[in-house]
N, C-alpha and C positions, 0 to 999 in steps of 0.2 A: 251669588244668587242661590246656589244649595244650601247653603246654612240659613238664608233667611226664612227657603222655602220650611227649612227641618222644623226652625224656631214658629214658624205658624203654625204647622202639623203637630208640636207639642201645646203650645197654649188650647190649640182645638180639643186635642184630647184630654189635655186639663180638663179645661170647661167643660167637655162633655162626662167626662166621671164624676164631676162635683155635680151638676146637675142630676143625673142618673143615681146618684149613689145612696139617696135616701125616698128612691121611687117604691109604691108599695107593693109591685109586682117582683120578684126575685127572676122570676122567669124570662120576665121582659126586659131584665137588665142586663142577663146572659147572655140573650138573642141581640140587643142592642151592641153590647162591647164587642162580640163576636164579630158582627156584622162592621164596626167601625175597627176591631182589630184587622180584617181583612182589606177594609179599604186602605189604611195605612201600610198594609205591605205589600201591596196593587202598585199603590201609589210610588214608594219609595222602597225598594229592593236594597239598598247597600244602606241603609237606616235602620232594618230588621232588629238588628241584634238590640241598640240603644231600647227601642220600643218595646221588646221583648224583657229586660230589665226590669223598666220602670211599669210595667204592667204586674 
């Protein structure tokens, strides 16, 4: 059940940096990843480290 939860919380944050990533705001991509950095370590605490990598 943890690892499928981990394996959605990565495809999401795929999707959402490919989405974001050619946005024409630099500011508002900052404040976006930020903000979705924070919920993923809200979210899943013993995950930190993997996310923290691939970011």
């Amino acid at each position: 059940m943890k690892s499928s939860m981990f394996i959605k919380q990565m495809r999401l944050y795929i999707a959402f940096t490919k989405e974001t990533w050619n946005h024409p705001q630099p500011r508002n991509i900052l404040m976006l990843l930020k903000n979705r950095y924070n919920l993923i370590t809200h979210t899943s605490k013993t995950n930190v480290h993997a996310h923290r990598t691939l970011a």
